[in-house]
C-alpha positions in Angstrom: 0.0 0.0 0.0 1.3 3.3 -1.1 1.4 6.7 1.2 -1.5 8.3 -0.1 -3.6 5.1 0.8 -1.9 4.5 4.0 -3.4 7.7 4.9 -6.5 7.8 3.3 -6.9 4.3 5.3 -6.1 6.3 8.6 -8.3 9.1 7.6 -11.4 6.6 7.0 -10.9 4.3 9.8 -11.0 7.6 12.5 -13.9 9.1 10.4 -16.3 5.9 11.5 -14.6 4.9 15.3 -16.8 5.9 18.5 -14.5 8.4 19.4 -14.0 10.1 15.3 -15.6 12.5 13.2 -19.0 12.1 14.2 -19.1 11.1 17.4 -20.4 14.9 19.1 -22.6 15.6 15.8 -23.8 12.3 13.9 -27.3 14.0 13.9 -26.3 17.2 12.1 -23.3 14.7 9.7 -26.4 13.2 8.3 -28.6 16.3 7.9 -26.0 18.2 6.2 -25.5 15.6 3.7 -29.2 15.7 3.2 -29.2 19.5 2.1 -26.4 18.7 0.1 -28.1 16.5 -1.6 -31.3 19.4 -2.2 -28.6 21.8 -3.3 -26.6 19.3 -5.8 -29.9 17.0 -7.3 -31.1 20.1 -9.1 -28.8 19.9 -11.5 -28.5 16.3 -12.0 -28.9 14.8 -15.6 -29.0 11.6 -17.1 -28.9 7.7 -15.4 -25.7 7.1 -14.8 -23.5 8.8 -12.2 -19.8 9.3 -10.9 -19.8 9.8 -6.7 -16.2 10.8 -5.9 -15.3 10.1 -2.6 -18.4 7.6 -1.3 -17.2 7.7 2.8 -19.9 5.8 5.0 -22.2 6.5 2.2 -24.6 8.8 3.0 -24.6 10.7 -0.3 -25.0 7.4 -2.3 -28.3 6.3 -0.5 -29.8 9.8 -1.8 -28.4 9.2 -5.7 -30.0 5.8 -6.0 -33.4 7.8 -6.5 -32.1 9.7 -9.6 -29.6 7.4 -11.7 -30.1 3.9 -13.0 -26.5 3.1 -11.8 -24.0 4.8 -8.9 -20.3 4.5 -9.8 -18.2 4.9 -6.4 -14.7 6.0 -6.7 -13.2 5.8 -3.3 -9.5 5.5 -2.4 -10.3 4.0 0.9 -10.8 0.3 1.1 -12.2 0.5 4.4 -15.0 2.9 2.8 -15.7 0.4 0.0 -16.3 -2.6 2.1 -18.9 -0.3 4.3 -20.8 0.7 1.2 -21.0 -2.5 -0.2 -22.2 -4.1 3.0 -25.0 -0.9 3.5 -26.2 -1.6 -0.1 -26.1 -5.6 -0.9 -29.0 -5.2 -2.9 -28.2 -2.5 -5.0 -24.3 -3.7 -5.5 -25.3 -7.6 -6.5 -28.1 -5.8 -9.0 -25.6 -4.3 -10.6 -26.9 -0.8 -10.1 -24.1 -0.3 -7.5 -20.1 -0.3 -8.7 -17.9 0.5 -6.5 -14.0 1.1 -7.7 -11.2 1.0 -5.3 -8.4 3.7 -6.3 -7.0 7.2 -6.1 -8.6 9.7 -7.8 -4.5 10.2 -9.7 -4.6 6.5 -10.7 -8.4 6.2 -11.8 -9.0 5.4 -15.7 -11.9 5.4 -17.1 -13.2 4.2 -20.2 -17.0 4.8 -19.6 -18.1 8.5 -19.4 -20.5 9.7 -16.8 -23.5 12.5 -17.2 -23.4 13.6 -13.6 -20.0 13.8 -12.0 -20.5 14.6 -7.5 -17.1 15.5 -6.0 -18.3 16.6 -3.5 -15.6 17.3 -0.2 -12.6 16.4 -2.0 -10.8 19.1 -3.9 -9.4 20.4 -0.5 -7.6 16.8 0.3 -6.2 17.0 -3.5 -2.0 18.0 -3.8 -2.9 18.9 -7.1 -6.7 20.0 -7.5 -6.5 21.4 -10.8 -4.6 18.3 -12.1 -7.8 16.1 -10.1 -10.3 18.6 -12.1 -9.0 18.2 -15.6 -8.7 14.6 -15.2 -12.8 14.7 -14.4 -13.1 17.1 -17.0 -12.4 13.7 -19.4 -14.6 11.0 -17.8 -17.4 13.4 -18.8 -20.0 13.8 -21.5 -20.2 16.4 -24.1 -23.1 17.7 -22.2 -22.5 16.2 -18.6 -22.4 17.8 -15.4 -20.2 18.2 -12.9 -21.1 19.6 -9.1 -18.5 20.3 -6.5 -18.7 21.2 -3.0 -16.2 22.2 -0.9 -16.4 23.5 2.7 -16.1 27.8 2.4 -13.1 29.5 4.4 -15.6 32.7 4.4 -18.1 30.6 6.8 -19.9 33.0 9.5 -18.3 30.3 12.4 -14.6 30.8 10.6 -14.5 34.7 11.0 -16.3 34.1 14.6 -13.5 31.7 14.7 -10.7 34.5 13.7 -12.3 37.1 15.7 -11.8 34.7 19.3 -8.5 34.0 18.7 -8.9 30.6 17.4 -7.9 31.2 13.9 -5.7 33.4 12.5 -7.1 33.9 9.6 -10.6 31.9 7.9 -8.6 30.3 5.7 -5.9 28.8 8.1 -6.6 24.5 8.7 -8.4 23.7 12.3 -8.0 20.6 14.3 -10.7 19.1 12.4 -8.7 20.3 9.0 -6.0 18.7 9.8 -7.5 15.3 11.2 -9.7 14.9 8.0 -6.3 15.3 5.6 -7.1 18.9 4.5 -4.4 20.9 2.5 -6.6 23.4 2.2 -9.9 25.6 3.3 -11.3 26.8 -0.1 -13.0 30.5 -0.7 -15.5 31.6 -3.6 -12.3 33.0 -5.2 -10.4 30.6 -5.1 -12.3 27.5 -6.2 -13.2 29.8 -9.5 -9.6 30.0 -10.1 -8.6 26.2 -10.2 -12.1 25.3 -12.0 -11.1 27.8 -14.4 -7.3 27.0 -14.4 -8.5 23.0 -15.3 -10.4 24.3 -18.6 -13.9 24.1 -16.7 -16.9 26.4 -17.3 -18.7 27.9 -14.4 -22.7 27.2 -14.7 -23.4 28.0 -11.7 -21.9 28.7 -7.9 -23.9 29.1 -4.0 -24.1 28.3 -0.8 -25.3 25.4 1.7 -26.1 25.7 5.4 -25.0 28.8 7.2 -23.2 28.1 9.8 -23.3 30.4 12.8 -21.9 27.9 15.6 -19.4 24.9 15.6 -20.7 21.2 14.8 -21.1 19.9 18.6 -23.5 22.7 19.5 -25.5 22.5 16.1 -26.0 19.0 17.4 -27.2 20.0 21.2 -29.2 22.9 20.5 -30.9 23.2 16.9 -33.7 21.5 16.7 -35.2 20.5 12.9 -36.7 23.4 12.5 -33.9 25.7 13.4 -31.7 23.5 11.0 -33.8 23.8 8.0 -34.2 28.0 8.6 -30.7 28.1 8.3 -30.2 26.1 5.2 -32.6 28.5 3.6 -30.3 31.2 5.2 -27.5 30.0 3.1 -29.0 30.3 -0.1 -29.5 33.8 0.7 -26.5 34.7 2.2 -23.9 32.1 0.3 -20.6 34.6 0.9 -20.7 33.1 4.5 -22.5 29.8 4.1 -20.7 26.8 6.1 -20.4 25.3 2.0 -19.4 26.7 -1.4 -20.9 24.2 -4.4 -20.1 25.2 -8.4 -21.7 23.4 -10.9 -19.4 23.1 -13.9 -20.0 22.0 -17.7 -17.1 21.1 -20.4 
């Protein structure tokens, strides 16, 4: 197993443990994928599409209403083996394939109408190398929608202005742990989506974001959640997530 995996492998295997990623905010992990999910199935087109970075799955439960086949490109083994185990039925059909490699090292013969990367341009080396690589596993008149968490969130510069960042754009603890490299702004995903050959359709905000993760969980109740995914359509400069929806 090379580096990158070895990592990725770390990454993954703290991501699911009882004391990882979710364990103060499981609730709120699960309804943020759902609102991505509202934001990014607007612009989905055609039956067959490309999820980059599957993770515990979450996204890929959602996509099964929309495409006739899911193709899961994850680099994490441990990932792979979850997914296939949440969705028996769906990867013995058929309507499931899940591929086991970095994102560098995938090649694909098959081209995809709806390509999802979502959360994995800021754990690239090279993201504009990553983005003109998707660029070819594309159709003429495919799709391709990106999310990224936004270094302009509303809890970043509360962040900055407490002393806990020195700037919104510096990694966290959380950064770090997940394999970060970087926190992306508006400004700067246009410039490596342009910089890959990409055209810009269409960019916004999900969630805005006012507190941290752990006290999203204790105190918003559904209601309070959904208000403030509304709130970052409005206000997308400061939602908690930038998405760009990108054509050839």
């Amino acid at each position: 197993m090379n580096r990158k995996k070895e990592i990725i492998e770390k990454v993954a295997k703290w991501y699911d443990s009882q004391g990882g990623f979710k364990k103060d905010w499981g609730n709120f992990h699960k309804k943020l994928v759902y609102y991505r999910y509202l934001t990014a199935s607007k612009f989905f087109k055609g039956n067959i599409v490309l999820e980059m970075g599957i993770a515990d799955g979450e996204m890929t439960e959602y996509l099964f209403k929309h495409f006739d086949k899911v193709v899961g490109l994850e680099g994490s083994e441990h990932f792979i083996e979850e997914v296939k185990h949440r969705f028996p039925e769906y990867f013995k059909s058929g309507r499931l394939e899940l591929i086991h490699s970095l994102f560098e090292e995938y090649k694909s013969e098959a081209k995809f109408d709806t390509i999802l990367a979502g959360h994995i341009l800021e754990h690239m080396e090279n993201p504009i190398e990553i983005l003109t690589r998707i660029k070819d596993w594309l159709v003429d008149d495919g799709i391709i929608i990106i999310l990224v968490p936004n270094a302009n969130s509303l809890h970043r510069q509360a962040g900055v202005k407490m002393g806990l960042l020195k700037k919104v754009d510096e990694r966290n603890d959380l950064d770090r742990k997940l394999g970060h490299r970087r926190v992306y702004s508006s400004e700067t995903l246009k410039r490596d989506i342009k910089s890959a050959g990409l055209k810009i359709k269409e960019m916004g905000g999900v969630f805005l974001k006012p507190l941290t993760n752990a006290q999203i969980e204790r105190w918003f109740t559904k209601e309070m959640m959904d208000a403030f995914y509304e709130l970052g359509k409005e206000y997308p400069e400061i939602a908690a997530e930038i998405y760009a929806v990108c054509e050839k």
